[in-house]
C-alpha positions as CSV (number, residue, x, y, z in Angstrom):
1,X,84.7,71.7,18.9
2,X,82.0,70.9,16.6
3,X,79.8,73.5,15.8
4,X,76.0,73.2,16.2
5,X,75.5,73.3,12.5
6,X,77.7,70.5,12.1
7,X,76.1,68.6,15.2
8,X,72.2,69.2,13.3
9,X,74.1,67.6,10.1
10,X,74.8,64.6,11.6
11,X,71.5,64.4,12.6
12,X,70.2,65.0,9.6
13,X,72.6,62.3,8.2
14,X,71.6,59.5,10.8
15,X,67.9,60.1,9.6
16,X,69.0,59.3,6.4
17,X,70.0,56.1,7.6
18,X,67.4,55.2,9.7
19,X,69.0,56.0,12.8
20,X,68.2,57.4,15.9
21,X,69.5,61.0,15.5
22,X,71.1,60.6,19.2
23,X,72.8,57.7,18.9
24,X,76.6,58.1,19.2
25,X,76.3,60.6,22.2
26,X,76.8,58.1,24.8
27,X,79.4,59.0,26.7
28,X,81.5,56.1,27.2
29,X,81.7,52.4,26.1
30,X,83.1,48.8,27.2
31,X,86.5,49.9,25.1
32,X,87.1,52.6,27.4
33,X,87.5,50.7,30.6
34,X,90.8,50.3,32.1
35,X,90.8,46.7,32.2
36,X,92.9,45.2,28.7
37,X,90.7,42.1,27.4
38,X,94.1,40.6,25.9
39,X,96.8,42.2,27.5
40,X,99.5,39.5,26.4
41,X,98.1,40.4,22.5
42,X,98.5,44.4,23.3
43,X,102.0,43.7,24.8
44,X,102.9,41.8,21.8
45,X,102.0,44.7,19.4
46,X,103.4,46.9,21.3
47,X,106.5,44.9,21.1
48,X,106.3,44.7,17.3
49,X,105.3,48.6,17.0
50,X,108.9,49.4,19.0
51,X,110.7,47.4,15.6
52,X,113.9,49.3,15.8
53,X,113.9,51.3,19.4
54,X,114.6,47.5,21.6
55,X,118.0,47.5,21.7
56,X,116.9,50.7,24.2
57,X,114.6,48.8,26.0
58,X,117.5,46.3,26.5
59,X,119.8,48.6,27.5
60,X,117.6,50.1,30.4
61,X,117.1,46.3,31.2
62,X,120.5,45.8,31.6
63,X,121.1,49.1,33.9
64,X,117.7,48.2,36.0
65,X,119.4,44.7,36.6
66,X,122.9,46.9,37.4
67,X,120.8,48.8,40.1
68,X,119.4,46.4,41.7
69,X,122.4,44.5,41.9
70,X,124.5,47.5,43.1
71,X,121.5,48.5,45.8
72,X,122.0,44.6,47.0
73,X,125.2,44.1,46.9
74,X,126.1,47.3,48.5
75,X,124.0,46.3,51.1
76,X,125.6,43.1,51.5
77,X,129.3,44.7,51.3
78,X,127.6,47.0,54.5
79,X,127.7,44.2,56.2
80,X,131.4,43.4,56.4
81,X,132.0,47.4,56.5
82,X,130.0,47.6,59.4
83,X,131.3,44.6,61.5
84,X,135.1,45.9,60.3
85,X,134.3,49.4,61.8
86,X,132.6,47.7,64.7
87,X,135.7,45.9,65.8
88,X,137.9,48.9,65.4
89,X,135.7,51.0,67.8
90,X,135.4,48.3,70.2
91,X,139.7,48.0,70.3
92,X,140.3,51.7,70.1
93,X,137.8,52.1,73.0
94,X,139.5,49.5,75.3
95,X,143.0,50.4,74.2
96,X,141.4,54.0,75.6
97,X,142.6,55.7,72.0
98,X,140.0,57.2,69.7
99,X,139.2,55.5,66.5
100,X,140.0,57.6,63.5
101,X,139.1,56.6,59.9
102,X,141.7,56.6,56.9
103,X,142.5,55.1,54.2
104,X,144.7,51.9,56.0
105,X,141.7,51.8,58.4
106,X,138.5,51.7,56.7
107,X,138.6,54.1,54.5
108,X,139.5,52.5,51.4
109,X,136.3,50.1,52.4
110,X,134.0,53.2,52.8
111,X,135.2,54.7,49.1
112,X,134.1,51.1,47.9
113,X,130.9,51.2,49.6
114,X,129.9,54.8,48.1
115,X,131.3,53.8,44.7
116,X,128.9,50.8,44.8
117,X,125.9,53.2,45.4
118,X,127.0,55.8,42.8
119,X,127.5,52.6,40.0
120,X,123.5,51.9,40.8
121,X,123.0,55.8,41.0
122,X,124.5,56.3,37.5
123,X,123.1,52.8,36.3
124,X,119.3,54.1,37.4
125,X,119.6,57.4,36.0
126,X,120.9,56.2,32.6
127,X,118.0,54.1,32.3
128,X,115.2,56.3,33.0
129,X,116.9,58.3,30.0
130,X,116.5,55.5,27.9
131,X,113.4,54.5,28.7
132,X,112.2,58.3,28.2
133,X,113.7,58.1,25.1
134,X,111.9,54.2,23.7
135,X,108.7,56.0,25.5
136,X,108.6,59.2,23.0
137,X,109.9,57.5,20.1
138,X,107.3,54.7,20.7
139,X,104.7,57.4,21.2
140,X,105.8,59.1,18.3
141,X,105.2,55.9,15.9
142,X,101.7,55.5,17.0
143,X,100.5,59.1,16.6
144,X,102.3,58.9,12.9
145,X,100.0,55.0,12.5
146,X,96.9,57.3,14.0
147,X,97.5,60.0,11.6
148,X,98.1,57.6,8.4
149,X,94.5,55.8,9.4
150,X,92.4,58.7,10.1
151,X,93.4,59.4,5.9
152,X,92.1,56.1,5.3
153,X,88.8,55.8,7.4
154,X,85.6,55.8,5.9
155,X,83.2,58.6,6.6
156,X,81.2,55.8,7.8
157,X,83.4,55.7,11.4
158,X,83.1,59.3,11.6
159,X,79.2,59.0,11.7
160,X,79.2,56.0,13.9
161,X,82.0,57.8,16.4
162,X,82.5,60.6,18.6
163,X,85.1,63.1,17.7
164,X,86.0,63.4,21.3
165,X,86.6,59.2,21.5
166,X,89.0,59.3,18.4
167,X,90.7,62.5,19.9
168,X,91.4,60.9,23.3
169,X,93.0,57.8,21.8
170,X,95.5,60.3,19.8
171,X,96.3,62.0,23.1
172,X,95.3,60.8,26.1
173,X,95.6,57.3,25.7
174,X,99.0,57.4,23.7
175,X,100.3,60.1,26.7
176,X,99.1,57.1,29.0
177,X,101.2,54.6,27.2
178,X,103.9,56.7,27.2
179,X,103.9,57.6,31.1
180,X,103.5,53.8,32.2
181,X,106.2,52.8,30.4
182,X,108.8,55.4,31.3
183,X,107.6,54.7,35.3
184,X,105.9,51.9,35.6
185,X,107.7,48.9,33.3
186,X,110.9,48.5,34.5
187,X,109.2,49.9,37.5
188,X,108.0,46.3,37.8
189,X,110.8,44.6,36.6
190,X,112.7,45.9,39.2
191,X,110.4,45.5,42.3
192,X,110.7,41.7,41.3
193,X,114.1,41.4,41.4
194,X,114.8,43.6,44.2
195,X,111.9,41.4,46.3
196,X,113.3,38.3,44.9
197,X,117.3,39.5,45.3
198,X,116.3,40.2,48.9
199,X,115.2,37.2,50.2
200,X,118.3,34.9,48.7
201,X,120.3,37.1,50.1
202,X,118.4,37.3,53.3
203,X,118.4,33.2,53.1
204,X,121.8,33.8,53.2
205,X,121.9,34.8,56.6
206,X,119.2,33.5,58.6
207,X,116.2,31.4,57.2
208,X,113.8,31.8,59.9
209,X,114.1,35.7,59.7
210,X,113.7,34.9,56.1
211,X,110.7,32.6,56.3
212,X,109.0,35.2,58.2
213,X,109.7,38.1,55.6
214,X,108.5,35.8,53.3
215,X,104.8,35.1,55.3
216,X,104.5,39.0,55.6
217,X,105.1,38.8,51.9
218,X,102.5,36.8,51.1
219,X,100.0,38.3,52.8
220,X,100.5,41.9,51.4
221,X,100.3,39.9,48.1
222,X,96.8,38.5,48.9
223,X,96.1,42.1,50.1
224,X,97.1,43.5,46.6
225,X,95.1,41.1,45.0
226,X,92.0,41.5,46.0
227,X,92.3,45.6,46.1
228,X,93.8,45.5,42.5
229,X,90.4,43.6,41.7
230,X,88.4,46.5,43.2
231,X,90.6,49.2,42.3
232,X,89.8,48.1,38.4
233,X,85.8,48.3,39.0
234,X,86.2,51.6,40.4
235,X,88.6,52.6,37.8
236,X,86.1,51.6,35.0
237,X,83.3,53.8,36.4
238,X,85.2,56.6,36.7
239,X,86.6,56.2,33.1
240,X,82.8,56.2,32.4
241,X,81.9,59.1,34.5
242,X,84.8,61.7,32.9
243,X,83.1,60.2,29.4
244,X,79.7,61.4,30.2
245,X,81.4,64.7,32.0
246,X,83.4,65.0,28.7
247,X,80.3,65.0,26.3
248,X,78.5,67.2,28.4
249,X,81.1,69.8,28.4
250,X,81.5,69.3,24.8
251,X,77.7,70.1,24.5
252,X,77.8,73.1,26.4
253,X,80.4,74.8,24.5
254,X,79.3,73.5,20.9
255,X,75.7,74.1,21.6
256,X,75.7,77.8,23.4
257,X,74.2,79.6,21.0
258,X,71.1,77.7,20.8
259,X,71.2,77.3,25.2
260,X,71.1,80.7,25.4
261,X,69.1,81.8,22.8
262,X,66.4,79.0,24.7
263,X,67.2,80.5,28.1
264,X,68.2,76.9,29.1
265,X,72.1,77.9,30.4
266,X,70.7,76.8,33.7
267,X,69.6,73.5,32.7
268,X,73.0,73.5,30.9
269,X,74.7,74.1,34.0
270,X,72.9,72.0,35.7
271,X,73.5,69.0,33.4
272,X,77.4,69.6,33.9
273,X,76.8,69.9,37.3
274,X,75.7,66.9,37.9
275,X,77.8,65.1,35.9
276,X,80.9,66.9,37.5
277,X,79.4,65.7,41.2
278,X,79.1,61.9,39.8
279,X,82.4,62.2,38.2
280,X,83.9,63.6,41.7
281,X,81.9,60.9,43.9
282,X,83.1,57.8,42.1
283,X,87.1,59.5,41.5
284,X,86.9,60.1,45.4
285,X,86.4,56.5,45.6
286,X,89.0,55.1,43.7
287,X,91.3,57.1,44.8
288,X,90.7,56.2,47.9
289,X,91.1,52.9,47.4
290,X,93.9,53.3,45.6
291,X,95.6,55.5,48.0
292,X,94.9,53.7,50.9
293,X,96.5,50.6,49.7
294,X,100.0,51.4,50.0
295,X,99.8,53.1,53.5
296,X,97.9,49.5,54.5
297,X,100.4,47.5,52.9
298,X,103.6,49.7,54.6
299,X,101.9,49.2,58.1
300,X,101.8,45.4,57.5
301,X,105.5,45.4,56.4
302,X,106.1,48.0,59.5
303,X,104.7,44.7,61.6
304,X,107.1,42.8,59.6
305,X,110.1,44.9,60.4
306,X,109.1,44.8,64.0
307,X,108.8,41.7,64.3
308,X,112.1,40.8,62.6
309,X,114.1,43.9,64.7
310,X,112.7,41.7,67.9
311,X,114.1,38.8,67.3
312,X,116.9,39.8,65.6
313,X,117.9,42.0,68.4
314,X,117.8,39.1,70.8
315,X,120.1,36.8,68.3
316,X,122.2,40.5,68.1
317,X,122.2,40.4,72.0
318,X,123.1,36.6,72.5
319,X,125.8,36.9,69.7
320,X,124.3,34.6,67.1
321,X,124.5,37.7,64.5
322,X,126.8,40.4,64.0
323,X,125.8,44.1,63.8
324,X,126.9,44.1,60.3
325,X,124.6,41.5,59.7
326,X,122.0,43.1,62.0
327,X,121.7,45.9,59.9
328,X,122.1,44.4,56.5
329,X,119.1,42.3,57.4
330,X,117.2,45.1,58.1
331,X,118.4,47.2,55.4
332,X,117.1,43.7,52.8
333,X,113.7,44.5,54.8
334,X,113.3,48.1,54.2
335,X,114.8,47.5,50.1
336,X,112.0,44.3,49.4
337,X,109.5,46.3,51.6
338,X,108.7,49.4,49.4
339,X,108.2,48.0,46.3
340,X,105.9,45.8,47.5
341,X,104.4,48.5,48.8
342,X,104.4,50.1,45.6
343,X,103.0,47.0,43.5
344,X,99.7,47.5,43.7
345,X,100.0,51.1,42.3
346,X,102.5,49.9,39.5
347,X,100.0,46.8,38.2
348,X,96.7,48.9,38.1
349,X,99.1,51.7,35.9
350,X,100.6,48.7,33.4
351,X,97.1,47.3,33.4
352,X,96.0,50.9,32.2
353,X,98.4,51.4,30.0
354,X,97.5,48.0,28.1
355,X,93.8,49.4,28.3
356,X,95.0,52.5,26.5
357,X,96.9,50.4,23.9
358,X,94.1,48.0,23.2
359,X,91.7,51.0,22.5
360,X,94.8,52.6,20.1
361,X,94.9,49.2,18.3
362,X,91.1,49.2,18.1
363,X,91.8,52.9,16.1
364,X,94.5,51.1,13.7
365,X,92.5,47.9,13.3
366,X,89.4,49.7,11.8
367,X,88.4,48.9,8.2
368,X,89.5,51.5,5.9
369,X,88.2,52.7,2.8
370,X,88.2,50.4,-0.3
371,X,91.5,51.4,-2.0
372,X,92.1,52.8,-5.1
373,X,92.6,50.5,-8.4
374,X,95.7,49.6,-9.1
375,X,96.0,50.3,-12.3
376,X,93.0,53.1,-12.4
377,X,91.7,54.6,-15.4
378,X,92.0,58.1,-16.5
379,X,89.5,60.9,-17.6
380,X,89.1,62.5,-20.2
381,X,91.8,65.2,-20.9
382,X,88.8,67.5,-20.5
383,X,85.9,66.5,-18.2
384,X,82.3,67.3,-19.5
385,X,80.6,66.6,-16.4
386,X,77.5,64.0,-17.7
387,X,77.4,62.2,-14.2
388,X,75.0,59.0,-14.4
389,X,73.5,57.2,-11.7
390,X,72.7,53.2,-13.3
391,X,70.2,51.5,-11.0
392,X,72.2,52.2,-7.3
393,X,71.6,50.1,-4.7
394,X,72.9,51.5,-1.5
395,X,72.5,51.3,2.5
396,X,74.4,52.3,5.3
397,X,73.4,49.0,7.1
398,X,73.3,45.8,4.9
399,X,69.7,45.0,6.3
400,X,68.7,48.1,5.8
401,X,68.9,49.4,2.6
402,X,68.7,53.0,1.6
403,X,68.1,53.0,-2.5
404,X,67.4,50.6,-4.3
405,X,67.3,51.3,-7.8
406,X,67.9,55.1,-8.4
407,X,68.7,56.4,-12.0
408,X,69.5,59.6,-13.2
409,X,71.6,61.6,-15.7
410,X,72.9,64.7,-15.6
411,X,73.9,66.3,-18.8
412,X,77.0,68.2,-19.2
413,X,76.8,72.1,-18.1
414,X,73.1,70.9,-16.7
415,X,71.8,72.3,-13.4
416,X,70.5,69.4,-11.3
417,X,68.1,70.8,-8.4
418,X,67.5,67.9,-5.6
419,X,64.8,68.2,-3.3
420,X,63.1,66.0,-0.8
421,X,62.2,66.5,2.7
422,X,64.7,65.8,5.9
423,X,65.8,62.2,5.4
424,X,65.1,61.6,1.8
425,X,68.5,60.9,0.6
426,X,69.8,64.1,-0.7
427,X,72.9,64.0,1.2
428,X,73.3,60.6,0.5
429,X,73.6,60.7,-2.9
430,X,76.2,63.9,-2.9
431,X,77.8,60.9,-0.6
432,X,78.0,58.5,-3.4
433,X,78.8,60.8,-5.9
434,X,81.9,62.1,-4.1
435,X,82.9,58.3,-3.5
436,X,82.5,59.1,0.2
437,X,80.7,55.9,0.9
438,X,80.8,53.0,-1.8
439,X,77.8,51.8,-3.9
440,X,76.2,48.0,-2.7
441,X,74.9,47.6,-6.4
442,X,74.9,49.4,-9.9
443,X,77.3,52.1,-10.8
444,X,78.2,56.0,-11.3
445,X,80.2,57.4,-14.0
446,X,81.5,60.3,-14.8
447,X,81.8,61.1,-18.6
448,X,81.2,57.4,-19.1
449,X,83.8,56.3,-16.5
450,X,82.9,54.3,-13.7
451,X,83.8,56.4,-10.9
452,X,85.3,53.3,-8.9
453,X,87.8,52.7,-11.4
454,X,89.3,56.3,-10.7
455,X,91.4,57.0,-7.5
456,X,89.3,59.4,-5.0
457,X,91.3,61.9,-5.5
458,X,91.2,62.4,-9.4
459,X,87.5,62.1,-9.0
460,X,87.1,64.5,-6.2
461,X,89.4,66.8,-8.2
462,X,86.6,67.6,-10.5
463,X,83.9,68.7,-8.1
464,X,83.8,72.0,-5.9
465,X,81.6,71.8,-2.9
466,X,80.1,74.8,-1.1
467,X,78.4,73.6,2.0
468,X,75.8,75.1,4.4
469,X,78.0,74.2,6.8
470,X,81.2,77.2,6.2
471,X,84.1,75.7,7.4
472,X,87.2,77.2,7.8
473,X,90.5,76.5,9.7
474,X,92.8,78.5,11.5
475,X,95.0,80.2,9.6
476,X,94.8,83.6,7.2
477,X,92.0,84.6,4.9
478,X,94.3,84.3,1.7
479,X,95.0,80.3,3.1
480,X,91.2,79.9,3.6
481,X,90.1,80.7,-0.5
482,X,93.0,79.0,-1.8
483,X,92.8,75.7,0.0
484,X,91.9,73.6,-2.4
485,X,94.5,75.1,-4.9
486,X,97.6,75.5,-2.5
487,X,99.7,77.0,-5.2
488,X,97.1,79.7,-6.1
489,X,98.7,82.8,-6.4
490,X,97.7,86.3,-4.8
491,X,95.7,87.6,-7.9
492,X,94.2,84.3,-8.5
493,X,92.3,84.2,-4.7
494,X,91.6,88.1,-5.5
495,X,89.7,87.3,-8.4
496,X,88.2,84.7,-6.4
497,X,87.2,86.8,-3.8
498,X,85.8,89.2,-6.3
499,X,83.8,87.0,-8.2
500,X,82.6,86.0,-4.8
501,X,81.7,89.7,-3.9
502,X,83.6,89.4,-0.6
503,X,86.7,91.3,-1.8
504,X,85.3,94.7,-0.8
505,X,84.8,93.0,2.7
506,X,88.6,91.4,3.2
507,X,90.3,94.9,2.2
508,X,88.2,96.7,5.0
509,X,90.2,94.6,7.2
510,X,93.3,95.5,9.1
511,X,95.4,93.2,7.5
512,X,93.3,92.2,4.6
513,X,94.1,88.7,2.9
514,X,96.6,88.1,5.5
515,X,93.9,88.7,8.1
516,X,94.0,85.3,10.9
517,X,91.1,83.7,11.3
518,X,90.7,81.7,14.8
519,X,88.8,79.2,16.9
520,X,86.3,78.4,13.6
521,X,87.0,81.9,12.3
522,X,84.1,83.5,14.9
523,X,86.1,86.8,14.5
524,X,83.5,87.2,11.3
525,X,80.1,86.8,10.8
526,X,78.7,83.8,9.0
527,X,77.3,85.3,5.9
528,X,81.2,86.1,5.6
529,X,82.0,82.8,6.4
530,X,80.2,81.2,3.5
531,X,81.3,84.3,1.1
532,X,84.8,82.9,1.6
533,X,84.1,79.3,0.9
534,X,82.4,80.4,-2.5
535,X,85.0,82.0,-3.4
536,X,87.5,78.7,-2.8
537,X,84.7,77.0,-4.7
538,X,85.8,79.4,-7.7
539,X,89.2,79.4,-7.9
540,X,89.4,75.5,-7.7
541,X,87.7,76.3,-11.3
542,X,85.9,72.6,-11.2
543,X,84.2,70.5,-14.0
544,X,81.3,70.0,-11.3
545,X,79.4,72.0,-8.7
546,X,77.8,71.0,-5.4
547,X,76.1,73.4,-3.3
548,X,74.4,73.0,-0.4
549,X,72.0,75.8,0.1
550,X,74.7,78.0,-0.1
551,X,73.5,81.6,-0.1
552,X,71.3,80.0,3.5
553,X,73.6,82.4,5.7
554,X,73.8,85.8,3.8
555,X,70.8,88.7,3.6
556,X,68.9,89.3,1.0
557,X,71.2,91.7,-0.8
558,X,74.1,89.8,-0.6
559,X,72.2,86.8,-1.7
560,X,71.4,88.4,-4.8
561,X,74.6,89.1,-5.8
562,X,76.2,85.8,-5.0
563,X,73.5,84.1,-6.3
564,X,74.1,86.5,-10.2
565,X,78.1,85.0,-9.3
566,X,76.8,81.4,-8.6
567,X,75.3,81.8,-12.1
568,X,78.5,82.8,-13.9
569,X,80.4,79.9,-12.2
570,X,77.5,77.2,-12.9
571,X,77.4,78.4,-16.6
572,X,78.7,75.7,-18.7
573,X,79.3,73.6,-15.5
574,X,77.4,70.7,-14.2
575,X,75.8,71.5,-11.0
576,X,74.2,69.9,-8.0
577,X,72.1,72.1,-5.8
578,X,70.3,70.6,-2.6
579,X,67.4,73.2,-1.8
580,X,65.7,73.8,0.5
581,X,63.8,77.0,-0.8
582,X,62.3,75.9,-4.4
583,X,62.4,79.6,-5.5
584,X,66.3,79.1,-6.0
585,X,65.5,75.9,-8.2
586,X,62.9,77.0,-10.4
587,X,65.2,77.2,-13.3
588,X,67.0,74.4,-12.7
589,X,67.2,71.7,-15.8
590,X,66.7,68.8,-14.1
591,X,64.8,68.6,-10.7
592,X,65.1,65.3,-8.7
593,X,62.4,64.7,-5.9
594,X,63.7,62.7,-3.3
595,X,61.8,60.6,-0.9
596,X,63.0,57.5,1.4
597,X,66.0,57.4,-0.3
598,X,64.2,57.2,-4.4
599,X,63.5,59.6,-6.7
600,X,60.1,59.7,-6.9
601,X,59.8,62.3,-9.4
602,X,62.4,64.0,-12.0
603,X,62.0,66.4,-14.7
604,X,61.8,70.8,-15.1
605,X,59.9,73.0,-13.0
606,X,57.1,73.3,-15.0
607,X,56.7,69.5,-16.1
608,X,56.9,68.9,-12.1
609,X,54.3,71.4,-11.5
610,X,51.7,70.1,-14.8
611,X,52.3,66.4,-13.1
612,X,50.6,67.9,-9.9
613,X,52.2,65.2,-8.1
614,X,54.5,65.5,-4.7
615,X,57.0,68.5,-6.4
616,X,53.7,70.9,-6.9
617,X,52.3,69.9,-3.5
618,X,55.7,70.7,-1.8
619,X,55.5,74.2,-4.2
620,X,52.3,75.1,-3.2
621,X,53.2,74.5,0.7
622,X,56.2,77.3,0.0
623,X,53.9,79.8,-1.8
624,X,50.2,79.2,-0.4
């Protein structure tokens, strides 16, 4: 979950591009109703994503069409069985003998009959292994094409989405996929052929008991028609319902700090309340809807069975039909009747599934990140760190441009001070410079190199970032320091830690650099937090610094000291430093003042101050 630090950054971000700091929250959107806009498209891709797993799919074809044939033609073979066995009763009874099964008399016909059922037993069960098999592996291929694009996504579709939206198409809609098409595919498949096997073979033995099996048919088609319609409206608004649920749950969690520090857990509560009861109201009626259907659709095939046992039971009686076909009839009823019964259910969960593949797709189909050069350049064997901004041009929306001719150097081993107030652009161009959203015009190089011509991750190899924002994953402390430098070894992230005066801290722990950190390492305080992520600034030993207001979340002691150890790292390094207290920037080389996305004013402390212009203004607002 998202922490409420992280949740103000974002907001601070959309201000920066002159949006409205809520926007994203809602809930739910058109994608996530379960009604597929192209399903023929999505079955297509999902076709071409199961390259090399359709010869399973074929196989479970082929034992779904050995099923259905066995459950038919067993049915048919009753027939005879049943009029053989009829006649030997009927001569054992008036030869006054009892009849007695074996092998010359009807039992070599009975073995038959039961191994017909267990050939479809065996022929069913093997294909629901397949199928769970295609299902997984399928699954399996999309979450690898998920993970591979959530690499290659701009930062720009992480501002513009929901974390929870991106999350549920990784799980819930790929566990969706994978569900339907291990019940409800060849789910389908078969209810067709079973329906449609039924009624030639029915037609086989009476065609006015057919034709009314058929009418009966038809109507519990219309009847699943129209209730599939519904069934999908009600489907979408509860789809919309868990959304807004979801983000309100999500609030309350990421946010409870701040609710109870404002006394508002009630309102909270309330919020999640209500959204739980609107959620439940419009789920109680889809499910009833979709409940209902099938016990309506059995009671109109129950008519149908009793309509056919009456008049079939008069043909029986006046010795137009056997009993062996009497009760293969009726046994073609009761096998064509249940899945239509079941069709409803099986169409709205393969018109889900294509929903839940069509919002996947949407995830793969999103426009990546411009890639790297082909043949990119290289840096300097050693970098000096003169970063130049050349007259950028740059807005997150084309019609609304951001900067518009910004230019600045930063000198080698300079410290660059940016300050501005909530909007201005300071994020934006730590953005830029980290290549983590592209320039519309002009250019930034580093040591004379345009930054574009460099792959991301050579550039962003020469920059350490220490954010306000201290974010660490699970794992141990000794993980946490050296994550940028994987093959850091022990005494490297102890000097680390020391230079970051938290090594005194980690050792007063019971398991010291092996200590786990959990669910966004709340096991320590915050100042702690952000002692760490200095210290895995340090031992990535960068060419460039970019802090954040990083002391924000220690005291006053421990500021001083990390702020004596920010000076030994800076030294000789060039340095970025958004502030938001000027008395950490006073001796900063180069101070930028930032306002609507331009630099309005640049130069020392003390030439900012003789100017008397916005920087002395916003000095003398901190220390009237």
């Amino acid at each position: 979950m998202p922490s409420e630090k992280n949740r103000e950054l974002d907001e601070l971000e959309r201000l920066e591009r002159g949006e409205d700091p809520a926007a994203g929250d809602g809930a739910s959107s058109e994608g996530e109703l379960d009604v597929p806009s192209d399903a023929l498209g999505t079955a297509a891709r999902l076709w071409s994503a199961a390259a090399g797993q359709r010869w399973r799919l074929v196989v479970a074809a082929f034992c779904s069409v050995a099923y259905v044939a066995g459950s038919l033609g067993a049915t048919a073979y009753s027939a005879g069985l049943i009029d053989h066995l009829w006649a030997g009763i009927q001569a054992s009874f008036a030869a006054g003998e009892p009849f007695v099964v074996s092998l010359e008399n009807a039992g070599r016909e009975i073995l038959v009959f039961f191994g017909i059922w267990t050939a479809a037993w065996a022929a069913y069960t093997v294909q629901a292994l397949v199928m769970a098999s295609f299902a997984e592996r399928l699954n399996l291929r999309l979450r690898g094409q998920i993970a591979d694009k959530l690499s290659r996504l701009p930062l720009a579709y992480y501002d513009a989405h929901q974390p929870g939206d991106t999350i549920s198409r990784a799980t819930n809609d790929l566990d969706k996929i994978s569900e339907v098409l291990q019940r409800g595919l060849l789910q389908l498949l078969m209810a067709f052929a079973m329906v449609g096997g039924a009624i030639v073979l029915m037609a086989t033995y009476d065609l006015v008991l057919t034709g009314i099996f058929v009418a009966f048919a038809l109507v519990a088609a219309v009847v699943t028609k129209l209730v599939t319609t519904y069934t999908l409206k009600l489907a979408a608004a509860r789809q919309e319902a868990l959304g807004t649920l979801t983000g309100r749950v999500e609030e309350a969690y990421s946010g409870r700090a701040v609710i109870k520090a404002f006394g508002r857990e009630g309102a909270s509560l309330a919020e999640v309340r209500a959204a739980a009861e609107a959620l439940a109201e419009t789920s109680g009626s889809a499910d009833f809807v979709t409940n209902a259907i099938a016990p309506a659709i059995r009671l109109l095939m129950r008519l149908c069975q009793v309509t056919i046992g009456l008049l079939a039971g008069g043909m029986l009686v006046m010795g137009q039909i056997s009993v062996g076909v009497f009760q293969a009839f009726f046994q073609y009823v009761m096998q064509a009747s249940e899945p239509l019964t079941q069709l409803s259910l099986t169409v709205n969960m393969l018109q889900g599934a294509l929903a839940a593949a069509e919002r996947v797709f949407a995830l793969v189909d999103e426009p990546e990140v411009v890639p790297d050069p082909v043949t990119p350049e290289a840096l300097p064997e050693t970098v000096r760190g003169r970063v130049a901004f050349e007259h950028v041009r740059f807005g997150y929306a084309p019609d609304r441009p951001l900067m518009r001719d910004v230019s600045l150097v930063a000198e080698p081993g300079q410290k660059v001070a940016i300050v501005g107030a909530t909007g201005a652009g300071k994020t934006t161009l730590i953005n830029l410079l980290m290549r983590f959203y592209e320039v519309d015009g002009g250019r930034i190089t580093l040591d004379g190199v345009d930054t574009r011509s460099l792959t991301r991750a050579e550039l962003r190899r020469q920059f350490g970032m220490v954010l306000q924002d201290a974010w660490l994953f699970e794992g141990t402390i000794a993980e946490n320091i050296a994550y940028g430098k994987p093959g850091a070894t022990r005494e490297e992230v102890e000097a680390a830690a020391r230079a970051a005066h938290v090594d005194f801290f980690v050792r007063t722990l019971p398991h010291g650099y092996d200590t786990l950190l959990s669910n966004d390492a709340e096991n320590i305080s915050q100042g702690q937090r952000q002692l760490l992520t200095i210290a895995r600034a340090m031992l990535t030993d960068p060419a460039i610094l970019i802090l954040d207001e990083a002391t924000s979340s220690v005291d006053t002691r421990t500021e001083q000291a990390i702020v004596r150890a920010m000076e030994a790292i800076m030294e000789n390094r060039t340095s970025f430093v958004i502030a938001h207290r000027l008395s950490t920037i006073v001796d900063a080389d180069l101070i930028l003042v930032m306002e609507k996305g331009t630099i309005i004013e640049q130069g020392t402390h003390e030439q900012l101050l003789a100017a008397g212009g916005a920087y002395a203004e916003l000095y003398r607002s901190q220390f009237a």
